[in-house]
Backbone bond lengths (Angstrom), bond angles and torsions (degrees), N, CA, C in turn:
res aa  C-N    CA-C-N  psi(-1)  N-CA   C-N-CA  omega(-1)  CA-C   N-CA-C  phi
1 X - - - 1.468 - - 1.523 109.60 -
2 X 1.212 132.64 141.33 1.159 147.32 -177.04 1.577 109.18 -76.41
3 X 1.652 112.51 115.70 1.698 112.63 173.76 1.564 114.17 -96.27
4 X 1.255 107.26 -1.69 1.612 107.94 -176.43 1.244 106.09 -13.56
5 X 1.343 124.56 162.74 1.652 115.37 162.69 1.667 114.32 -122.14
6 X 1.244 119.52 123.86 1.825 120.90 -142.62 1.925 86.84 -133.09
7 X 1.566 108.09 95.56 1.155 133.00 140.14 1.884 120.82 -29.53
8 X 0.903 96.14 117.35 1.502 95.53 -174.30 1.978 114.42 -119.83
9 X 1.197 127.61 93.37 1.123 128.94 -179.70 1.441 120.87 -77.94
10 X 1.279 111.22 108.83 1.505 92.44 -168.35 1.761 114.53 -169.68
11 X 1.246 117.39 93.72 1.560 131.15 -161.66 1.397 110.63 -52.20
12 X 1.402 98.96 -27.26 2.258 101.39 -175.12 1.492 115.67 -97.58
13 X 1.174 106.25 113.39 1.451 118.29 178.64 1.708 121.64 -35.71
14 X 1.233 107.68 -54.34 1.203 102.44 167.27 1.501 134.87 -57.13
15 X 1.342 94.26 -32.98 2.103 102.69 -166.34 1.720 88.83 -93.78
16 X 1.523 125.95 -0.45 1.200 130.34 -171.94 1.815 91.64 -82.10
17 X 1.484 98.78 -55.29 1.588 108.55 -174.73 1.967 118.61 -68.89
18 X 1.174 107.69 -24.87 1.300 123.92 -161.26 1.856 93.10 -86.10
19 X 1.304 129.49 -37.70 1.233 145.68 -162.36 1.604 96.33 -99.61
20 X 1.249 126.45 -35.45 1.750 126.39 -170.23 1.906 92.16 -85.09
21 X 1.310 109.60 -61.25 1.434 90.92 -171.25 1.803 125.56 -72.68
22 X 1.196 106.72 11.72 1.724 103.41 -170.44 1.834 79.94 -91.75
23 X 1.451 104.02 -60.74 1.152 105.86 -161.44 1.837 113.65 -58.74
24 X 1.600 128.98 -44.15 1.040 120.75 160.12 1.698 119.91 -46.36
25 X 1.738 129.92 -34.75 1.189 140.86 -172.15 2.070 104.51 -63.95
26 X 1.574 92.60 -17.87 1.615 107.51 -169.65 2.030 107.81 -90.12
27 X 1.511 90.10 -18.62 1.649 101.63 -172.48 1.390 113.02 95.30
28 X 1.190 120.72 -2.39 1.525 121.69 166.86 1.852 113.81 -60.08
29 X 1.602 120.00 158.20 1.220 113.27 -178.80 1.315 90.38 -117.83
30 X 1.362 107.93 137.65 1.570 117.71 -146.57 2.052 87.95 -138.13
31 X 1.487 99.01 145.74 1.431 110.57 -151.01 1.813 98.57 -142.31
32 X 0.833 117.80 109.33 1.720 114.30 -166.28 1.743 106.02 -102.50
33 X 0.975 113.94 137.75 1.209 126.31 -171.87 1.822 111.81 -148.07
34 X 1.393 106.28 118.27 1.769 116.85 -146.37 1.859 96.84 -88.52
35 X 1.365 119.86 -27.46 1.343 144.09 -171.78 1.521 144.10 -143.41
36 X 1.314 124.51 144.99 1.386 114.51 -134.15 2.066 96.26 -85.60
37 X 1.679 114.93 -9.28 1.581 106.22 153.17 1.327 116.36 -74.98
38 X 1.325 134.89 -18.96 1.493 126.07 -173.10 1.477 88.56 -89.98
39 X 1.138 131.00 -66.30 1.585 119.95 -171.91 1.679 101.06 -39.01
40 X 0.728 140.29 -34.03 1.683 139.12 -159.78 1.500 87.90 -76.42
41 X 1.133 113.94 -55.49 1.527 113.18 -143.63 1.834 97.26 -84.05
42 X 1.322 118.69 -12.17 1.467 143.36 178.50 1.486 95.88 -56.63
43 X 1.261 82.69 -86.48 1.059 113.60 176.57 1.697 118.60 -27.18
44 X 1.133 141.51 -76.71 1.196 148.84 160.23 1.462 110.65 -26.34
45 X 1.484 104.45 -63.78 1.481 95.22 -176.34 1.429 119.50 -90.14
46 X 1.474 124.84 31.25 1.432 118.07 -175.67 1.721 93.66 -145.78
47 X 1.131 133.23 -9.38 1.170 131.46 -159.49 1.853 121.28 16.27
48 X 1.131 103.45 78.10 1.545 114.22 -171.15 1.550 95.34 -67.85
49 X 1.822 109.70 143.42 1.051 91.78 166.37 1.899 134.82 -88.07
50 X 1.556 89.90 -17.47 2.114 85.50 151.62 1.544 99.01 -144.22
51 X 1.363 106.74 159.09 1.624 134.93 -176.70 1.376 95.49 -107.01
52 X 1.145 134.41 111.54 1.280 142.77 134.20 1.401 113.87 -57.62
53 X 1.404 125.56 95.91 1.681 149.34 177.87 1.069 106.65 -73.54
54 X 1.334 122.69 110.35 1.890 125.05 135.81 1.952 110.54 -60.37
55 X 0.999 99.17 118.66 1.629 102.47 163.44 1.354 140.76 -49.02
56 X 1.529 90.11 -51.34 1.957 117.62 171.69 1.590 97.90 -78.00
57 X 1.062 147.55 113.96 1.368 149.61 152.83 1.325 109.42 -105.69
58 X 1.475 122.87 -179.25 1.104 117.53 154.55 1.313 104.60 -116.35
59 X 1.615 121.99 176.96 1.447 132.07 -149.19 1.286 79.59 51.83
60 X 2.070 96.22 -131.41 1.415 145.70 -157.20 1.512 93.82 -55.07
61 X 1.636 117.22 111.90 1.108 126.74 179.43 1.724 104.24 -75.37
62 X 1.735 110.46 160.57 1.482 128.44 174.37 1.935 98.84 -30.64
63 X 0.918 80.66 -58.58 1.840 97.97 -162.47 1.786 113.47 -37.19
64 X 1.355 78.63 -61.90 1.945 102.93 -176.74 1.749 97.09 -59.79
65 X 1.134 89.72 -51.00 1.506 82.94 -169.61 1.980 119.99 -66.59
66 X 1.145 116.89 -2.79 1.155 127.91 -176.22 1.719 104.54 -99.11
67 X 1.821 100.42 -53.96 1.637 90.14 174.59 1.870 115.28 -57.15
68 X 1.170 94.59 -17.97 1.686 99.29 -155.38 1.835 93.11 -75.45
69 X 1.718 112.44 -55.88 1.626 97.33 169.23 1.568 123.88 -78.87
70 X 1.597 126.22 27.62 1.441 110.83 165.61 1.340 93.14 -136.34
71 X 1.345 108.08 39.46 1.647 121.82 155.45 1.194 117.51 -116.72
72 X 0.875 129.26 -29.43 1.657 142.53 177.07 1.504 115.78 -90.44
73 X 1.488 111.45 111.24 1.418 110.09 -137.31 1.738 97.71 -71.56
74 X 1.696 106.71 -19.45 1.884 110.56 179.28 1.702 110.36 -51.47
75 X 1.156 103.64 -46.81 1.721 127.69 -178.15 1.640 117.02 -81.24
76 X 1.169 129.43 2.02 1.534 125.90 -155.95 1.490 109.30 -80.08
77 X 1.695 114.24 -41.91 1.208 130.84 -176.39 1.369 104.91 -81.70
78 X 1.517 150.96 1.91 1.202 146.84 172.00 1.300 102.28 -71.84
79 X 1.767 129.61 127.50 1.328 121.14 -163.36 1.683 93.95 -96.50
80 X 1.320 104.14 171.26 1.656 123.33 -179.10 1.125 119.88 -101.48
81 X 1.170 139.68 140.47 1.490 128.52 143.92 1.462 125.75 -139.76
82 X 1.593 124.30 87.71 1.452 143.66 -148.67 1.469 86.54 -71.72
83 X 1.350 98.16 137.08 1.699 127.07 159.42 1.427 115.14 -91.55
84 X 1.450 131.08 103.62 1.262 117.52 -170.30 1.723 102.44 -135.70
85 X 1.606 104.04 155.35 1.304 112.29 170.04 1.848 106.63 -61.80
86 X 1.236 109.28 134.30 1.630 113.93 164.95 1.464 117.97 -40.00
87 X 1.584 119.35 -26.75 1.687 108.87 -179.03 1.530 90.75 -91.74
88 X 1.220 144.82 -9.76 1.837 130.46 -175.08 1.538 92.24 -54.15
89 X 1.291 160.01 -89.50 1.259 160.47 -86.50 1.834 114.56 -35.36
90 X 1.706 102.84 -26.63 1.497 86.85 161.15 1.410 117.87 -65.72
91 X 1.736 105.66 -39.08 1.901 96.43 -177.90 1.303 117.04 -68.92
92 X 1.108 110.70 -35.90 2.217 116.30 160.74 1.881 98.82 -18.34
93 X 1.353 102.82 -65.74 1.531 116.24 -152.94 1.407 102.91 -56.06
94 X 1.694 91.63 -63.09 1.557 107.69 -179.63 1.897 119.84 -37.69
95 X 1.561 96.80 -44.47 1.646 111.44 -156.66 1.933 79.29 -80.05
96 X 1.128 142.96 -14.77 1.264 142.22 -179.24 1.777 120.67 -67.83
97 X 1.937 76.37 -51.70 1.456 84.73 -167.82 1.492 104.50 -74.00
98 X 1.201 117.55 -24.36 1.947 132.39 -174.24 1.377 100.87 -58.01
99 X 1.422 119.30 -31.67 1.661 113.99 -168.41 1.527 115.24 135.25
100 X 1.255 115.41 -6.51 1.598 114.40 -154.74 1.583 92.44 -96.29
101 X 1.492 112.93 137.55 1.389 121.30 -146.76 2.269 90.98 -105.73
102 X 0.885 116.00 -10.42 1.542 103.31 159.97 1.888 106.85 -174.43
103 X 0.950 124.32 -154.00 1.426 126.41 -135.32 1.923 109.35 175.79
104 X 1.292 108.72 117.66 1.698 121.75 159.46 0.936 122.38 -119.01
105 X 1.449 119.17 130.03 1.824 107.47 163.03 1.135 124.22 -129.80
106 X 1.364 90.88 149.55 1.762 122.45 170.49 1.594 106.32 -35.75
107 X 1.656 96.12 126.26 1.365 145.96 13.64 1.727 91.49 -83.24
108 X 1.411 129.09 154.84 1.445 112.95 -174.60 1.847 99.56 -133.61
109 X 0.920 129.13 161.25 1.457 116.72 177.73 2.128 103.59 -101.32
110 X 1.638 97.52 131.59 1.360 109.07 172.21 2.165 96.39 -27.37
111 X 1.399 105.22 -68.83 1.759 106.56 -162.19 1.292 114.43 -37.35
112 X 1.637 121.42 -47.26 1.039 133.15 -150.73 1.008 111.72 -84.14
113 X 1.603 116.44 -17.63 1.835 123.19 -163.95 1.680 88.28 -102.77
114 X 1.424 121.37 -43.84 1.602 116.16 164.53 1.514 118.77 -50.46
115 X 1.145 127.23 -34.19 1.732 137.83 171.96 1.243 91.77 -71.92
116 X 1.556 149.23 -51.58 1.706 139.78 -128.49 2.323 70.23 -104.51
117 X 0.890 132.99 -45.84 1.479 130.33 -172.30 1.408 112.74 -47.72
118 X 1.633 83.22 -54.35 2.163 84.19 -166.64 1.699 89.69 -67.90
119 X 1.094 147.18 -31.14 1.064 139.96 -117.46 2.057 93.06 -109.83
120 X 1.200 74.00 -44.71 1.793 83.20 171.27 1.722 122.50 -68.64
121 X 1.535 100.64 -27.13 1.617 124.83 -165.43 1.857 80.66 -77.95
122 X 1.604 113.83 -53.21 1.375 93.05 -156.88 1.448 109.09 -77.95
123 X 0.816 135.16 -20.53 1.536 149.74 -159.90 1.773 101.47 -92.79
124 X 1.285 127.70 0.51 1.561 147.98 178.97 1.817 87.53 -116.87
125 X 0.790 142.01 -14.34 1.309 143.15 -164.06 1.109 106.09 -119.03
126 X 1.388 143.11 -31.19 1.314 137.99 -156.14 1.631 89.29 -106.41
127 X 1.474 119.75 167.35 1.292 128.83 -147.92 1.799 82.13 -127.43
128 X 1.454 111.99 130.32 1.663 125.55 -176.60 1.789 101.72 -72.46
129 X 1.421 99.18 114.99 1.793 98.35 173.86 0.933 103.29 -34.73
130 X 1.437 126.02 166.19 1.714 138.90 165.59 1.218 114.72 -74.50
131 X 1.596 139.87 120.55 1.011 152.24 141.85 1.424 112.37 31.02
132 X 1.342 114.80 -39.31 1.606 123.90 -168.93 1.665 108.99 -148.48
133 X 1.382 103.79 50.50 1.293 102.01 -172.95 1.335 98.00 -119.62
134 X 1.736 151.67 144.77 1.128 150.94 -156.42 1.287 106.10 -104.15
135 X 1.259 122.91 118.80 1.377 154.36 -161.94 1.652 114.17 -84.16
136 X 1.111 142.17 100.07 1.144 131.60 179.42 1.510 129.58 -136.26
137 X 1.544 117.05 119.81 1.543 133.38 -137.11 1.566 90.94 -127.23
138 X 1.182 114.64 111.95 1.444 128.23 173.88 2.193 97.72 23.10
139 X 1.083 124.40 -98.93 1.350 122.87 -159.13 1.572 101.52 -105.61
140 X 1.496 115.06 14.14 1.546 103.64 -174.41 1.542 95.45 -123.18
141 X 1.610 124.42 144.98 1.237 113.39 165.93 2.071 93.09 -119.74
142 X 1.123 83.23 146.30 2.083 88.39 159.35 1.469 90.85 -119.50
143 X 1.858 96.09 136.49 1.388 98.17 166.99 1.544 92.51 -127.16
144 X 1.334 123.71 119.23 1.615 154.73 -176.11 1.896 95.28 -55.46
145 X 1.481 91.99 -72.86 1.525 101.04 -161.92 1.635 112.97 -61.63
146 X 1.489 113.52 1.44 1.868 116.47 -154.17 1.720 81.76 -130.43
147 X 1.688 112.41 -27.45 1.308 108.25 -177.28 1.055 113.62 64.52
148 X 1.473 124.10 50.77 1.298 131.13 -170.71 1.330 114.79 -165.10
149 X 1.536 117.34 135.79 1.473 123.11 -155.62 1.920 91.23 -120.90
150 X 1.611 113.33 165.77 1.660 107.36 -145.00 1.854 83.55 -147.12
151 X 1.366 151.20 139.28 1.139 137.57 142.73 1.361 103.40 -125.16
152 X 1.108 102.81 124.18 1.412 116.06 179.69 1.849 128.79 49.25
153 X 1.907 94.01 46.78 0.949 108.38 -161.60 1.894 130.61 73.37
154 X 1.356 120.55 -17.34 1.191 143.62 -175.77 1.713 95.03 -81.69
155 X 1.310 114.39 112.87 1.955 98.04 146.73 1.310 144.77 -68.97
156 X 1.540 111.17 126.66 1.467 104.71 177.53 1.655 109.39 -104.40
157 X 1.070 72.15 141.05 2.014 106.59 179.86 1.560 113.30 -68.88
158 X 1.340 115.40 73.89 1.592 102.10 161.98 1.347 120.39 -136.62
159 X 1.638 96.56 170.60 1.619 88.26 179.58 1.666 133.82 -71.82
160 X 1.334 109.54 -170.14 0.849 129.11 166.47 1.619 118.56 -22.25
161 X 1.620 93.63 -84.60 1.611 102.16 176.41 1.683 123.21 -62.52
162 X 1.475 101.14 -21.74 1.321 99.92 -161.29 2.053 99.37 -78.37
163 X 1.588 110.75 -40.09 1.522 106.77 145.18 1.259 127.31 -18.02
164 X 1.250 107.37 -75.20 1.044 116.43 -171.03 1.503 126.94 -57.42
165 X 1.589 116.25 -48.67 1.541 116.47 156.33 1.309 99.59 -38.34
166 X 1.661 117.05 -92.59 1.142 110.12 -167.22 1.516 133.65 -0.34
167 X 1.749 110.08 -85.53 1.108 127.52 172.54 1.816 113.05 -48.61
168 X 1.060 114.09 -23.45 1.784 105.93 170.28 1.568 113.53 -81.53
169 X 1.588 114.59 -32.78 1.441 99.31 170.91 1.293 105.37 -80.81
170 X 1.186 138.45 -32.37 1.507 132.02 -145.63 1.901 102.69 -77.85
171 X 1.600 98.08 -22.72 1.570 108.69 -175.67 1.793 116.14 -56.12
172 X 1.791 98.32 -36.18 1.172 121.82 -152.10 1.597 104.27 -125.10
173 X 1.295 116.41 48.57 1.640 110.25 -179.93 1.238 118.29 -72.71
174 X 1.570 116.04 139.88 1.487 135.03 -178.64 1.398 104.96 79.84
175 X 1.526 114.62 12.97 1.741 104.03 146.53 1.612 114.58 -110.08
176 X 1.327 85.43 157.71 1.675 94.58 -165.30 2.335 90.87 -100.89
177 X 1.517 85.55 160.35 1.431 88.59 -157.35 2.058 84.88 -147.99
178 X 1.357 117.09 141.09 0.985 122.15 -175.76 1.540 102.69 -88.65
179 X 1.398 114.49 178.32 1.720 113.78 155.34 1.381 123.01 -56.74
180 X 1.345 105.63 -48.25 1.547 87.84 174.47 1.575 138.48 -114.60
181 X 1.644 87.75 36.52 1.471 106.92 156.76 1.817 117.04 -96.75
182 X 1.447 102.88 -14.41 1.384 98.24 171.49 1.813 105.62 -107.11
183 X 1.350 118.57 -9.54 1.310 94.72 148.75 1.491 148.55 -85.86
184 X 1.445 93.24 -10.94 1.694 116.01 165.54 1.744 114.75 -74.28
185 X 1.162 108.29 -13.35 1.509 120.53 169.66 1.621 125.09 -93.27
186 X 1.558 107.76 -34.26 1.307 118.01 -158.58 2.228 92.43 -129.13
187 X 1.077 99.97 101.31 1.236 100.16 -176.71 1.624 118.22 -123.56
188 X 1.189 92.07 71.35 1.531 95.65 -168.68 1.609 120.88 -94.37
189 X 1.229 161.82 169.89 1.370 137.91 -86.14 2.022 72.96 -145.25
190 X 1.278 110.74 -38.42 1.512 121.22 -175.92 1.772 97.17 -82.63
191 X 1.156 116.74 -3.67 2.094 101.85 -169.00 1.695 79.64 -100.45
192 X 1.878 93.98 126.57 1.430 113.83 143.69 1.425 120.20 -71.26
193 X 1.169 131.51 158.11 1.186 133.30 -171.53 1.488 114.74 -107.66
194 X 1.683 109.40 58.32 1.497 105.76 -171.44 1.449 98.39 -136.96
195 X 1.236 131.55 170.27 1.458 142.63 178.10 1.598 112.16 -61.84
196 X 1.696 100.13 -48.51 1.600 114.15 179.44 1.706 107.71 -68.50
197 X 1.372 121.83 -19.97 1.561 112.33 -168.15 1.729 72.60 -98.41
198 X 0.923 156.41 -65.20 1.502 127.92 -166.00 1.919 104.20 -24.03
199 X 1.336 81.23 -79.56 1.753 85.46 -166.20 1.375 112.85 -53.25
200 X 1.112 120.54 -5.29 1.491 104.31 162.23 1.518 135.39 -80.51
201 X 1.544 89.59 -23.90 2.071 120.36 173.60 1.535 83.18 -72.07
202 X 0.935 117.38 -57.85 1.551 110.51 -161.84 1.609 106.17 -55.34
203 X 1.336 114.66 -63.79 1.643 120.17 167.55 1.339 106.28 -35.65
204 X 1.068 161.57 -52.86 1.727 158.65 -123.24 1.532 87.98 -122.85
205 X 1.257 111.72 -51.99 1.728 101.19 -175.31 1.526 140.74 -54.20
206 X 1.835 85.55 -44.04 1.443 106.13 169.53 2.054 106.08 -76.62
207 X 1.174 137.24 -36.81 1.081 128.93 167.75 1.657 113.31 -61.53
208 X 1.207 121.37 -30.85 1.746 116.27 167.75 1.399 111.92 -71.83
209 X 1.208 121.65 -9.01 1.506 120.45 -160.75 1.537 100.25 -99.17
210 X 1.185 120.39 -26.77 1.589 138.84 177.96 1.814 92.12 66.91
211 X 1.279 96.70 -135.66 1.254 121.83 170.26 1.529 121.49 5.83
212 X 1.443 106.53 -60.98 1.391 133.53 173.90 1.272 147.42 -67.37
213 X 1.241 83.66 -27.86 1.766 126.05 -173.16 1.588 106.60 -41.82
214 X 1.863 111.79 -29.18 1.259 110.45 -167.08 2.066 110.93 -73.87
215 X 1.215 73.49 -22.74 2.144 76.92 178.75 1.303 124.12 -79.91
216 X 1.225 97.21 40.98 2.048 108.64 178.23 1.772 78.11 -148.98
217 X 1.107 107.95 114.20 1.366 128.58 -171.67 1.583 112.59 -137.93
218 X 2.229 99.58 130.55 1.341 100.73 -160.34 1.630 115.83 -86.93
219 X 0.747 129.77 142.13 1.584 142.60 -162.35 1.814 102.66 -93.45
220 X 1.335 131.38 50.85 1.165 111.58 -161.08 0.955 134.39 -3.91
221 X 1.505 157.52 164.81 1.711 161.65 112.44 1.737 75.27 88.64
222 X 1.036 157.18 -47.74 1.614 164.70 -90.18 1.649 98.59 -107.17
223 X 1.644 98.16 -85.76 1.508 136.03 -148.28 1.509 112.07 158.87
224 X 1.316 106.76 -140.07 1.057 134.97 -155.55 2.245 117.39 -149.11
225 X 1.132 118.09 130.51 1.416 124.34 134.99 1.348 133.03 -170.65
226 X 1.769 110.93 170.05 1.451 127.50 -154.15 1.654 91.41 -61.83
227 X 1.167 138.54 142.12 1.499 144.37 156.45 1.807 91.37 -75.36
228 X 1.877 61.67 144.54 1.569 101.78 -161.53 1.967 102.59 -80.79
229 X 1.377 122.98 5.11 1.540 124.50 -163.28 1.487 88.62 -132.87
């Protein structure tokens, strides 16, 4: 059974109780925190290994409180997972770009936030291929060091940047990544620096990829990431 210990931020009594017992029912050790100074101070002295974030807090909003532990180098590696109303999608972005490694929203189902947990827990656990280590996803290989991407044994022809996306989501599957976290990553000489030239790399990439194309998956209002299957 899994003892992780899973911080729970969360001002409403009910979604406080509804969120503590699925996750205790899972074997997790589950830690409730009503406000975004007690989560801080939780936080510090318990080092949970993920915080399940409410956004709306009172005081110290979701937000602050997320930049504030992946600023503090004791707290940086504690992973995130923001609880947000369906109309936030600017705070989605924001709580993205701050550090917070995924995101559910309200109304959300108990299963899905237990699936989005382990899923975050393992992916904090697993060790990032090497920089130049060859990547290989059911019928697609990226090879970094040859600079060259493979579907179904066939080569595809792309550029520079479009590599480069690629190989930054493909490193990191089943995290979600905004536009301009993959243009702050992928800075290639052809990437405009706008929201609309993302989705257009994204359009051209997934059509060169044929077959494959479906595992770069759009994140509504969000971003973008590689599926995790």
């Amino acid at each position: 059974m899994p003892r992780e210990r899973i911080l729970v931020v969360e001002d409403d009594e009910d979604i406080q109780e509804l969120i503590q017992y699925n996750l205790a029912k899972e074997g997790f050790q589950v830690q409730i925190a009503s406000s975004g100074e007690a989560a801080l101070e939780a936080v510090t002295a318990t080092l949970p290994h993920l915080v399940v974030l409410d956004l709306m807090l009172p005081g110290v909003d979701g937000l602050e409180v997320c930049k504030r532990i992946k600023n503090n180098p004791k707290t940086m590696q504690v992973a995130i997972i923001m609880l947000t109303a369906k109309a936030e999608e600017s705070d989605i972005v924001v709580g993205l770009e701050l550090g917070a490694d995924d995101y559910v929203t309200k109304p959300f189902s108990p299963k899905v936030l237990i699936a989005r947990v382990r899923a975050c827990l393992r992916r904090k656990m697993q060790e990032l291929p090497p920089e130049h280590a060859t990547i290989r996803i059911g019928d697609l290989t990226i090879d970094p060091a040859k600079h060259r991407v493979t579907v179904q044994g066939d080569v595809v022809d792309l550029t520079a940047t479009e590599f480069g996306v690629l190989h930054f989501l493909a490193r990191k599957p089943g995290w979600v990544f905004t536009r301009q976290q993959i243009v702050d990553a992928v800075k290639g000489e052809d990437y405009a620096v706008t929201d609309r030239s993302v989705d257009v790399q994204m359009v051209g990439l997934r059509r060169k990829l044929g077959p494959v194309g479906d595992l770069i998956e759009t994140i509504r209002g969000v971003g973008y990431r590689f599926c995790e299957d």
